[in-house]
Backbone as CSV, one residue per row, in Angstrom:
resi,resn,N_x,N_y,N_z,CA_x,CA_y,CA_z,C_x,C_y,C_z
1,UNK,-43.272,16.765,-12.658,-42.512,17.125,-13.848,-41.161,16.411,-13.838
2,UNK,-40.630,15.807,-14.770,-39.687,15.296,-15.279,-38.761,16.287,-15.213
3,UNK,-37.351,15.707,-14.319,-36.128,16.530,-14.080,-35.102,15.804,-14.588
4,UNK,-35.904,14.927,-16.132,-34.633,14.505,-16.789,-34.868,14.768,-18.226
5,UNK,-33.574,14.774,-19.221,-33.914,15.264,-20.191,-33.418,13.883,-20.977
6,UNK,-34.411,13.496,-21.876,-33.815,12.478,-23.092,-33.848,13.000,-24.502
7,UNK,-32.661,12.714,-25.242,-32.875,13.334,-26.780,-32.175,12.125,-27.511
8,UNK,-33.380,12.094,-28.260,-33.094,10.656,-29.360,-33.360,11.071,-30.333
9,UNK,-32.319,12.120,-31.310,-32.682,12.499,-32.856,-33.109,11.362,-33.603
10,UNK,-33.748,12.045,-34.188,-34.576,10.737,-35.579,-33.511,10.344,-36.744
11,UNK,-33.278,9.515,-36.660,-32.423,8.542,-37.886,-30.830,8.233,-36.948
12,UNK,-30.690,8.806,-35.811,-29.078,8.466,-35.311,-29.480,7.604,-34.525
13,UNK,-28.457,6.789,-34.141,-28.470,5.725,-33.425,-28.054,5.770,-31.667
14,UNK,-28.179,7.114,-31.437,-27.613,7.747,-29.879,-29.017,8.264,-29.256
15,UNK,-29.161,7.872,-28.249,-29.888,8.347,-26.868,-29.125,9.203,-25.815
16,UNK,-29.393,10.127,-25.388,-28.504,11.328,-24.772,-29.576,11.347,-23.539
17,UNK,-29.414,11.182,-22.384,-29.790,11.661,-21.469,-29.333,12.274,-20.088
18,UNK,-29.478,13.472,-19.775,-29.284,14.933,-19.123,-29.926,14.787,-17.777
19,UNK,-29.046,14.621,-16.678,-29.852,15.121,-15.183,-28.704,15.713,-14.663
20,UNK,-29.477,16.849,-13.548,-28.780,17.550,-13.266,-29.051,16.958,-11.414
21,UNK,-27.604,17.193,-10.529,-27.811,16.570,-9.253,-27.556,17.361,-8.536
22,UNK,-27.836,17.741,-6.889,-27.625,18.931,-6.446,-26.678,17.529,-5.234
23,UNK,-25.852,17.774,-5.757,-24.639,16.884,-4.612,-23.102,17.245,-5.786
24,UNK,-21.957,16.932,-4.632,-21.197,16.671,-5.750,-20.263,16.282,-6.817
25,UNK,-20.080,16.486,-7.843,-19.557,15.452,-8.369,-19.080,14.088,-8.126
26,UNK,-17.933,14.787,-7.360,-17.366,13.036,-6.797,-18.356,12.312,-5.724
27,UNK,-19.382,12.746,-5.597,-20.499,11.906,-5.279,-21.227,11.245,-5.960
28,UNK,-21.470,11.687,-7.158,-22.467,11.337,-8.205,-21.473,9.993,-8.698
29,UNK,-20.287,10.863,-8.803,-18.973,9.889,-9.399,-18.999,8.531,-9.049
30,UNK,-18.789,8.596,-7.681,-18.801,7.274,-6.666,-19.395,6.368,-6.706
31,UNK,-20.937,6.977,-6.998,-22.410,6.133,-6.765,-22.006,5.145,-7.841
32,UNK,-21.923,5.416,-9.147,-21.616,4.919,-10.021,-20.585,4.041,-9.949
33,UNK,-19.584,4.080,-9.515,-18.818,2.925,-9.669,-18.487,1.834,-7.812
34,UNK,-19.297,2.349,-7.316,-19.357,1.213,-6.242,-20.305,0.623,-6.190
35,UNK,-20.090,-1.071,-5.979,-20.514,-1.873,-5.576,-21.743,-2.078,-4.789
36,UNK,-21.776,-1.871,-3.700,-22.329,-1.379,-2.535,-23.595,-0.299,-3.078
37,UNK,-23.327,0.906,-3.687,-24.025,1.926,-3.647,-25.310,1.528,-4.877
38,UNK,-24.520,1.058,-5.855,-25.349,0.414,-7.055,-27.360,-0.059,-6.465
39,UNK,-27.152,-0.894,-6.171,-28.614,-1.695,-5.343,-29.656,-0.652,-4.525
40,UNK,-28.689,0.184,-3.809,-29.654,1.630,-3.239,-30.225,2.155,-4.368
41,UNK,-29.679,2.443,-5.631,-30.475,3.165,-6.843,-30.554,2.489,-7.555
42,UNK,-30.164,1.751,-8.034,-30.446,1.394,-9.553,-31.274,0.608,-10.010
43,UNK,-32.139,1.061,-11.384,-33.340,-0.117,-11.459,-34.710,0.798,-10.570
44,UNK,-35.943,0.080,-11.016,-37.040,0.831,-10.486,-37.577,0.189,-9.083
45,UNK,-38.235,1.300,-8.296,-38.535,1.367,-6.740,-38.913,-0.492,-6.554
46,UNK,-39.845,-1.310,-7.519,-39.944,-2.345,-7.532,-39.205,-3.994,-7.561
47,UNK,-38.128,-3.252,-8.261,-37.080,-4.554,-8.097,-36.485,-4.499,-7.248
48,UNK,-35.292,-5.412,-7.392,-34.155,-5.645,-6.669,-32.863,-5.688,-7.407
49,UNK,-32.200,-5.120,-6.910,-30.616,-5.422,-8.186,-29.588,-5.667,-6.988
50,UNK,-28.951,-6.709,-7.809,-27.781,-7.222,-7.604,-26.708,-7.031,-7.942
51,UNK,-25.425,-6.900,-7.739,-24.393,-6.830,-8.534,-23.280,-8.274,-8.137
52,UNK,-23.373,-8.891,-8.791,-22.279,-10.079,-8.696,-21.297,-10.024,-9.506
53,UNK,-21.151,-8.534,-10.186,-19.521,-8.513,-11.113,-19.547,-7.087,-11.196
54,UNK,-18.511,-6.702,-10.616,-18.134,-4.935,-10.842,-16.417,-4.655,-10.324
55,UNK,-15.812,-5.083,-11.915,-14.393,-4.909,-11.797,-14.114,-3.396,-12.172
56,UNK,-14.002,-2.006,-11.476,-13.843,-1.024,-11.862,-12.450,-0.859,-12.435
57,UNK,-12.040,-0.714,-13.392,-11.170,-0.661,-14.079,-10.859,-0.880,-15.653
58,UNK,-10.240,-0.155,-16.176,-10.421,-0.402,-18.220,-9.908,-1.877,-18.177
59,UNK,-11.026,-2.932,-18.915,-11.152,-3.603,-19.078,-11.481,-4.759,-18.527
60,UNK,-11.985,-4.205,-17.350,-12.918,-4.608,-16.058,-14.463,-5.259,-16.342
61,UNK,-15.284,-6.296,-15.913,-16.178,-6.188,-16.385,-17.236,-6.037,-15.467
62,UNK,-18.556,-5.801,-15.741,-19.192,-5.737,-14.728,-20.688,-6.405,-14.847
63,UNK,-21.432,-6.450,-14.221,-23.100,-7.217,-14.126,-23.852,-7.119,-13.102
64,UNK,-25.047,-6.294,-14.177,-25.897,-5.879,-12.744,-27.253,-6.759,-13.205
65,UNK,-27.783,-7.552,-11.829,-29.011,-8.194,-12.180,-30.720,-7.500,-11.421
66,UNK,-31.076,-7.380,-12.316,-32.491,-6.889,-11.541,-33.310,-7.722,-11.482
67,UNK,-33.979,-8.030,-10.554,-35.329,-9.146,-10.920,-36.890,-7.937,-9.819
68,UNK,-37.801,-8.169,-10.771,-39.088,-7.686,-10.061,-39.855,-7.828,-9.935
69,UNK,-41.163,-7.543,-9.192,-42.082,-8.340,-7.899,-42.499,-9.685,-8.923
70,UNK,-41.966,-9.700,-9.713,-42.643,-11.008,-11.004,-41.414,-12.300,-11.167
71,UNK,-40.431,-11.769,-10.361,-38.886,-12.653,-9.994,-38.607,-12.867,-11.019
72,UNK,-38.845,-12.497,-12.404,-38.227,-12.264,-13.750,-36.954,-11.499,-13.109
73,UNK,-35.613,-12.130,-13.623,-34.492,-11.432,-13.575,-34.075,-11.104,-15.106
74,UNK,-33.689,-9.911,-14.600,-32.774,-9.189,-16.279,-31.647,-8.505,-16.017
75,UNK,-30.670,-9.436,-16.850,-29.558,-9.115,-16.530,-28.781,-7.988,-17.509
76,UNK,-28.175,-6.842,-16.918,-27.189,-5.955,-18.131,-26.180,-6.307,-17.604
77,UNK,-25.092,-6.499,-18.336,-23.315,-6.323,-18.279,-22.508,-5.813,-19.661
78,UNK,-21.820,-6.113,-18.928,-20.391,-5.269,-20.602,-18.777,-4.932,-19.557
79,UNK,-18.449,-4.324,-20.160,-16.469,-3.992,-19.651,-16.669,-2.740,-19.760
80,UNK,-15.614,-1.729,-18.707,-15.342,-0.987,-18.967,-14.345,-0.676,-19.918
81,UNK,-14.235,0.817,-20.573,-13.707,0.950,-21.837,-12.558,2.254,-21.016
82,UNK,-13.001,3.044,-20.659,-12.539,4.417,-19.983,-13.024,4.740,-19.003
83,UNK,-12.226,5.041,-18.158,-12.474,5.458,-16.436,-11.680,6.856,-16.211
84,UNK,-11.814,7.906,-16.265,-11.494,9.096,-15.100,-11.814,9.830,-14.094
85,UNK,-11.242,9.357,-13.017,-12.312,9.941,-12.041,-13.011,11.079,-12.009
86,UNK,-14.134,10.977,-11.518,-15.282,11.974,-10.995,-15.365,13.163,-12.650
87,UNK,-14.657,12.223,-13.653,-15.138,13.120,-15.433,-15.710,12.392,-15.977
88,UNK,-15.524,10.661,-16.258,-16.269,9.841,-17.116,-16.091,8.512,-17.015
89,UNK,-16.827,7.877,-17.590,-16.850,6.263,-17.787,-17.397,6.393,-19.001
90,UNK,-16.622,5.332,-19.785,-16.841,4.605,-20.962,-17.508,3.015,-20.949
91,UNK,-18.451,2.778,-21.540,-18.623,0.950,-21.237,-19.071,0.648,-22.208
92,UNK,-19.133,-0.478,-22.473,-20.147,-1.594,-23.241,-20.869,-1.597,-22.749
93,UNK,-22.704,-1.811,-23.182,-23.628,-2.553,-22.382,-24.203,-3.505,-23.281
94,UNK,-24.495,-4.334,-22.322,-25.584,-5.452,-23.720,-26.517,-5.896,-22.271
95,UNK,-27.906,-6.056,-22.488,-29.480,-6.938,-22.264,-29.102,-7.906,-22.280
96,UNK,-29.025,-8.975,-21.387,-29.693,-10.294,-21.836,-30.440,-10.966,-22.416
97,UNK,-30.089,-11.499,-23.676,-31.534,-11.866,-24.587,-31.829,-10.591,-25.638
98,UNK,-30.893,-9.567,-25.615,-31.357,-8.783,-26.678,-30.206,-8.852,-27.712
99,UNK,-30.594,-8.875,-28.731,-30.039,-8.954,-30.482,-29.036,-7.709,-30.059
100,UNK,-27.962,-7.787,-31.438,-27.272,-7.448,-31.574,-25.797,-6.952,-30.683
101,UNK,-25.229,-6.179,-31.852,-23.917,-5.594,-30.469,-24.222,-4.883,-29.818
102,UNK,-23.167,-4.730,-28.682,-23.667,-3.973,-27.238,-23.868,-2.211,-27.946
103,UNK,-24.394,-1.670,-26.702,-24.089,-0.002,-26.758,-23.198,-0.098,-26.004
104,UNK,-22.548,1.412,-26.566,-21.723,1.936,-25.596,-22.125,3.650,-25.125
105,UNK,-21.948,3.109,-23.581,-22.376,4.262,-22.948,-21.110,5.366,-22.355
106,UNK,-21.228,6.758,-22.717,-20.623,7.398,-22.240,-20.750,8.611,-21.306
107,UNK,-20.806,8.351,-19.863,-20.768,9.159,-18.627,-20.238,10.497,-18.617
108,UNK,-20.494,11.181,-18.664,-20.057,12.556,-18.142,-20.290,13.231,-16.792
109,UNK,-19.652,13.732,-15.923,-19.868,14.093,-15.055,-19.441,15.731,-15.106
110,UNK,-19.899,16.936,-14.861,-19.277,18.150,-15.013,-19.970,19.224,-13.880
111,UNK,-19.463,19.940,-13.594,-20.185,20.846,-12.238,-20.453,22.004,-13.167
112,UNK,-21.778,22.411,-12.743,-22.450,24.042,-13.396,-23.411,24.171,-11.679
113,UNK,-22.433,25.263,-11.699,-23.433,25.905,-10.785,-23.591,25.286,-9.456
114,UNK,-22.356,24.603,-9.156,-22.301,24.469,-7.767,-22.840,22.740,-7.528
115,UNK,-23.826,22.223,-9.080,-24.439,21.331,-8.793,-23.651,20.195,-9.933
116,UNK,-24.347,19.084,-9.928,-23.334,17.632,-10.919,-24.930,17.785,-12.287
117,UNK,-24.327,17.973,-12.983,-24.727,17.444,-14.591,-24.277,16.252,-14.776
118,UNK,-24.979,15.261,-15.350,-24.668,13.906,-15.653,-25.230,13.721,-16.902
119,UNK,-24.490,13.508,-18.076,-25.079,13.655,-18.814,-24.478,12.295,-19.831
120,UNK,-25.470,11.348,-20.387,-25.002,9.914,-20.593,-25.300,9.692,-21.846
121,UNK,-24.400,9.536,-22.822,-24.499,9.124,-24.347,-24.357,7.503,-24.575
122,UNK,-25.897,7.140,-25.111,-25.704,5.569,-25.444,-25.513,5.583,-26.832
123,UNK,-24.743,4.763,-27.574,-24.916,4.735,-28.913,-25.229,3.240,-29.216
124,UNK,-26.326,2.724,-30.207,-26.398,1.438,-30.744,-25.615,1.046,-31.617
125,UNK,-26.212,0.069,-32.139,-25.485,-0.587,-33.352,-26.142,-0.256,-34.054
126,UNK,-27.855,0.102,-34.269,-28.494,0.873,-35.116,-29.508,1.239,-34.580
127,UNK,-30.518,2.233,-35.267,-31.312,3.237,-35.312,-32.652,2.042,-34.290
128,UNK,-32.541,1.231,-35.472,-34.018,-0.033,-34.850,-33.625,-0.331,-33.373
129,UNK,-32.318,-0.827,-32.758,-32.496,-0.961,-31.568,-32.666,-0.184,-30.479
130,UNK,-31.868,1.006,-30.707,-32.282,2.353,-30.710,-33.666,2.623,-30.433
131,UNK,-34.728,2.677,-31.232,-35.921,2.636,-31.104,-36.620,1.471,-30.478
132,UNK,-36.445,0.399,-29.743,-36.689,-0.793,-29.463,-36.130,-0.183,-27.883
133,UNK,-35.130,0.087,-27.808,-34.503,0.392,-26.269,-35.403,1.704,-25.886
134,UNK,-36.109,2.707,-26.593,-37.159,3.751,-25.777,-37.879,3.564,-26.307
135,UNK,-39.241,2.192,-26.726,-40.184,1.919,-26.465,-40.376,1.156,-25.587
136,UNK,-39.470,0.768,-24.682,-39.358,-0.183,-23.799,-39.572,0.334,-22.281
137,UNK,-39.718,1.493,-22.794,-40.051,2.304,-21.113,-38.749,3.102,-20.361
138,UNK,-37.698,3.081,-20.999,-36.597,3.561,-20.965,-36.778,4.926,-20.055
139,UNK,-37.250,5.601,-21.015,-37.325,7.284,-20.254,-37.974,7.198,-18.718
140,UNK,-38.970,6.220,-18.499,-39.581,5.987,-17.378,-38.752,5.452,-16.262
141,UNK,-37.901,4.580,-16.568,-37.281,3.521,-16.213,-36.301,4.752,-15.672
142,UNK,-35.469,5.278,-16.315,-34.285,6.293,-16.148,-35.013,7.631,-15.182
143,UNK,-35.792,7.503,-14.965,-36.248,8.920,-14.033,-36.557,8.554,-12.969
144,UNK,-36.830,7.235,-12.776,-37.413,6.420,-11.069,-35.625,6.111,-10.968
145,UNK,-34.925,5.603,-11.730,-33.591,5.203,-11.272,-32.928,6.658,-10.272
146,UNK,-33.001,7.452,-11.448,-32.630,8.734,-11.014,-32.965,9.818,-9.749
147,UNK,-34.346,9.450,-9.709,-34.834,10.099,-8.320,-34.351,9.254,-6.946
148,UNK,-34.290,7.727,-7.870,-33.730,7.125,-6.100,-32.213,7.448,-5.752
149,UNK,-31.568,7.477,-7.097,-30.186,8.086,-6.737,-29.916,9.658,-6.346
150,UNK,-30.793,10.694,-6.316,-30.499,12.088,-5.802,-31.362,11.860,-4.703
151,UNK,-32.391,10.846,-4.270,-32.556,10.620,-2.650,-31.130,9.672,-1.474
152,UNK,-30.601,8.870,-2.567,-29.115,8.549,-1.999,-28.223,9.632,-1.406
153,UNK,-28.079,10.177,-2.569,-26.720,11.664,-2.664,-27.667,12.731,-1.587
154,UNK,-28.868,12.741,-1.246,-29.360,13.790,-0.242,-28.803,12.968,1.099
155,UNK,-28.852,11.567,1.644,-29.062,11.140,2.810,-26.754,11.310,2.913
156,UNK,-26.350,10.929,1.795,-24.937,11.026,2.264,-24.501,12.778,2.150
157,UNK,-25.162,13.111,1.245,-24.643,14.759,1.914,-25.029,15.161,3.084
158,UNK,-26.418,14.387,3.615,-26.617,15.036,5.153,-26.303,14.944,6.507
């Protein structure tokens, strides 16, 4: 069963997706903006990701490359927009090779219950890419990312 939640109302141009982490916060916080920690999770059990640009800071930019068992690399980057620690990140993102303007994604980090809610608002430029970005395997993609990152946050809490 899926321990993530995605909500993509019909006609808006926002993807909302909800996991909850049993580590905390400023752990969850961290993962996210280091260097180093990025490549342990991010991206599915099959690739590899790289990071050759991660300026943490507003107006910082950053680039993460994945390539998998097919050595197809795909690259995301963008700038950060807003940084507060262990509450949020703001960014740009844009695909390589994909149309239009970037999304922008917005991080939340908040404690309920002892545990980290992460809860991440993408917004497009419209509804179609929107729909183009979760037929693409997105929800799938975001729940293998996610399980490798709360097997991270288990081995450093232990």
């Amino acid at each position: 069963m899926s321990k993530l939640k995605l909500i993509a109302e019909p006609g808006q141009p926002d993807i909302t997706i909800i996991r909850e982490f049993d580590a905390p916060r400023a752990a969850v916080f961290q993962a996210h903006i280091d260097p180093q920690a990025i490549p342990q999770w991010w991206g599915l059990r099959s690739s590899t990701t790289t990071v050759p640009v991660m300026d943490v800071r507003v107006g910082g930019d950053w680039r993460w490359e994945t390539s998998g068992p097919d050595g197809n690399v795909v690259a995301f980057y963008g700038q950060y927009l807003e940084l507060v620690p262990n509450e949020r990140i703001v960014q740009s993102v844009n695909m390589e090779g994909m149309p239009g303007e970037p999304a922008t994604d917005t991080y939340l980090f908040e404690t309920v219950n002892g545990k980290t809610v992460l809860s991440i608002n993408s917004r497009y430029a419209s509804v179609e890419i929107r729909d183009f970005v979760t037929a693409s395997g997105m929800e799938w993609g975001a729940n293998e990312t996610f399980d490798r990152l709360e097997e991270l946050l288990a081995q450093v809490k232990a």
